[in-house]
C-alpha positions as CSV (number, residue, x, y, z in Angstrom):
1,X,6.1,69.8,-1.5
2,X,4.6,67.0,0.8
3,X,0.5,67.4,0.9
4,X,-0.7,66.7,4.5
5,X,-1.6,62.8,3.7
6,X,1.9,62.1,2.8
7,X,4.7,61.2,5.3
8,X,8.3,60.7,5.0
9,X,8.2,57.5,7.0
10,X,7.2,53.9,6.1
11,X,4.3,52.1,7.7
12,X,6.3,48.6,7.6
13,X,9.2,48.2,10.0
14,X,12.4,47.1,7.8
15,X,14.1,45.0,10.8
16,X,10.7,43.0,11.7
17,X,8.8,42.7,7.9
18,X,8.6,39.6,6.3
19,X,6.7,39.7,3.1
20,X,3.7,36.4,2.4
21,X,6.2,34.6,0.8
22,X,8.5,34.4,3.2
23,X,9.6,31.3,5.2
24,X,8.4,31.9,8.6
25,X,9.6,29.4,11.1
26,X,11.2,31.1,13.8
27,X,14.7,32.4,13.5
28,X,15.3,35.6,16.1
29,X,14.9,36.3,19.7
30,X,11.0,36.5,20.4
31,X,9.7,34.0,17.9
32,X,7.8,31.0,18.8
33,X,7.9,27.5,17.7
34,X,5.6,24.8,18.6
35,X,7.7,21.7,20.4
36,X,6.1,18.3,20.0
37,X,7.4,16.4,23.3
38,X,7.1,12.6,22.6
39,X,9.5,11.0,25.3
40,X,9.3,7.7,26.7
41,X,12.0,5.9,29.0
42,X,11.9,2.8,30.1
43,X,14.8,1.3,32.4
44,X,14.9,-2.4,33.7
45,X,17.6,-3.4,36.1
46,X,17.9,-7.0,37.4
47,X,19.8,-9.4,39.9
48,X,19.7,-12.8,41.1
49,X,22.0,-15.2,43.4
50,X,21.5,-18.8,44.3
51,X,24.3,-20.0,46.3
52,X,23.7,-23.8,48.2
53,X,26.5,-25.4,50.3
54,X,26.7,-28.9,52.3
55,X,28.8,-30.7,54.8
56,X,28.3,-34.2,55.5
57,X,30.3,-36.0,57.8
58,X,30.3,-40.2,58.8
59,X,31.5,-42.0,61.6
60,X,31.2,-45.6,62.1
61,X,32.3,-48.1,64.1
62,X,32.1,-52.1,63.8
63,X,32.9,-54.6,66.8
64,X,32.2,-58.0,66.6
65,X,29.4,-57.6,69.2
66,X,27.8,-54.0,68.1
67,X,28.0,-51.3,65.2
68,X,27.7,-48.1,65.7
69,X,26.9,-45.4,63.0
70,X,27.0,-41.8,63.4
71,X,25.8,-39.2,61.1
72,X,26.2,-35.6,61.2
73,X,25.1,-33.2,58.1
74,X,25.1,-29.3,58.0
75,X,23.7,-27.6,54.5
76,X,22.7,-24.1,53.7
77,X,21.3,-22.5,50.4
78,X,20.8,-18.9,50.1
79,X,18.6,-17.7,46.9
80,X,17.8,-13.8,45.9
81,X,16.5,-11.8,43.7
82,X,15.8,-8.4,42.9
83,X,13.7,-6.4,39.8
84,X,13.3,-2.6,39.4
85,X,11.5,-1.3,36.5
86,X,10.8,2.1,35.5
87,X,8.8,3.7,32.7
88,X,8.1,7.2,32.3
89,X,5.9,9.0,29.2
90,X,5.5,12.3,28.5
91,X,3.1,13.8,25.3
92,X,2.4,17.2,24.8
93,X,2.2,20.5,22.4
94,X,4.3,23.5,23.7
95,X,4.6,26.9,22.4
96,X,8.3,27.9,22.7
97,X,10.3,31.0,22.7
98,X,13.6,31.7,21.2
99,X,15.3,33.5,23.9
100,X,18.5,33.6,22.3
101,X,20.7,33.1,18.9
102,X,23.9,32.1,18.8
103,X,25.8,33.0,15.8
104,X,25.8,30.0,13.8
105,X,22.3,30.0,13.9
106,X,21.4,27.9,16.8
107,X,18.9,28.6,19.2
108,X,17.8,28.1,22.9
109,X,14.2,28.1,23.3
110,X,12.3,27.9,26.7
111,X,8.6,27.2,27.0
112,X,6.2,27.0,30.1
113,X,2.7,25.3,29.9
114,X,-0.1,25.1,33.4
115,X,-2.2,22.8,32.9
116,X,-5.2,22.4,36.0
117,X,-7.2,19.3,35.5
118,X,-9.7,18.7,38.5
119,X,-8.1,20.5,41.0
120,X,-4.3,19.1,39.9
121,X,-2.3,21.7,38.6
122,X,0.3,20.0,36.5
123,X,3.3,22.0,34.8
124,X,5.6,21.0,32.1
125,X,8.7,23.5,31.8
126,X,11.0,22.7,28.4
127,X,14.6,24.6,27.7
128,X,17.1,23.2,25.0
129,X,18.9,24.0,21.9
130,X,17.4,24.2,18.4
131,X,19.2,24.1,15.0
132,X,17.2,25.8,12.2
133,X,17.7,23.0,10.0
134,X,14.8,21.1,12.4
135,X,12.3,23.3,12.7
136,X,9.8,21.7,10.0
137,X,7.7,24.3,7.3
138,X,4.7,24.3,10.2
139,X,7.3,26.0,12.6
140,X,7.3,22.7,14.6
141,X,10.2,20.9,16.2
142,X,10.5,17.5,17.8
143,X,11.7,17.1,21.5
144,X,14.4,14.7,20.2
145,X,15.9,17.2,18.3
146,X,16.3,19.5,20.9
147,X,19.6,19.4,22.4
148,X,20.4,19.9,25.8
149,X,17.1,19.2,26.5
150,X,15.6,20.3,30.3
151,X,11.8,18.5,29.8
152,X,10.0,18.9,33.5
153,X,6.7,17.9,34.6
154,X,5.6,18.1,37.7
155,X,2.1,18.3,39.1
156,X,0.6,19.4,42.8
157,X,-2.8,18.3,44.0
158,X,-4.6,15.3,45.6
159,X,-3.3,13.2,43.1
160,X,0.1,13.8,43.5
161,X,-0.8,13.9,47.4
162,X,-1.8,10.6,47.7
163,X,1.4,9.0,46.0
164,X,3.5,10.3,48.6
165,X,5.0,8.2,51.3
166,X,3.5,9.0,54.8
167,X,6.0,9.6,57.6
168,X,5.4,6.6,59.7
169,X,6.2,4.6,56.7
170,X,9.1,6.2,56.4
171,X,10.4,6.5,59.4
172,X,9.7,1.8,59.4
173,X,11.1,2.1,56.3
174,X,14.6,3.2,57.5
175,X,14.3,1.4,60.7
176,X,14.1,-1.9,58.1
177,X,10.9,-2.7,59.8
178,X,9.0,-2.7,55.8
């Protein structure tokens, strides 16, 4: 006979428990794991030409009463060069979702983090691949070890604003008047 403060059913769900002891970095659909994003890129590219040419041409003429000399001299020299450098840094803590396990264990994550910082709303976006084997005891994972890695930031506001090209210089800009 069952008294009325017994039941048949279990307070603790057998497909979601996990006892103290047990290792809890994420592993299914619907955990979260915190990505560290520590990217930095850096890209030089360089060219140079120095090209110089000459032409030198003489004429004389000797009589016994006169001389006459006669010079003529043409030279050019051409020298370019041309530097682009690029360097881009990115730092930030972002909570992370496993969205999806494959089955060898490997798992995509996507995360989403708004950010509004004096008006500027800036928005870094992260989707990749995870192995288990990298997500450290604190349930942490570093961006490099994300593969397929999508890491966006983008950021809308007066900042952002006033580093965009206006469309007068623009428009001189592809007539090659700038």
């Amino acid at each position: 006979m069952v008294s009325a403060f017994q039941s048949e059913e279990s307070l603790i769900d057998p497909a979601s428990y996990r006892n103290l002891a047990a290792d809890h970095r994420a592993y299914r659909v619907g955990d979260v794991v915190s990505v560290y994003v520590l990217e930095t890129t850096r890209a030089k590219s360089q060219a140079a030409t120095d090209a110089a040419s000459g032409l030198d041409v003489r004429v004389g003429l000797d009589s016994p009463s006169t001389r006459y000399n006669a010079r003529l001299g043409m030279g050019a020299s051409n020298t370019g060069g041309a530097q682009t450098t690029r360097l881009g840094e990115v730092r930030a803590q972002i909570a992370s979702r496993v969205i999806e396990v494959e089955p060898d264990g490997r798992m995509w994550i996507e995360g989403e983090q708004v950010l509004r910082i004096n008006g500027e709303r800036q928005q870094i976006r992260l989707r990749g691949v995870i192995r288990p084997e990298d997500i450290a005891a604190d349930n942490t994972v570093l961006s490099h070890r994300i593969a397929d890695a999508d890491i966006e930031l983008t950021g809308v506001g007066v900042v952002s604003e006033s580093t965009r090209q206006s469309l007068v210089y623009r428009l001189f800009k592809w007539l090659r008047l700038m």
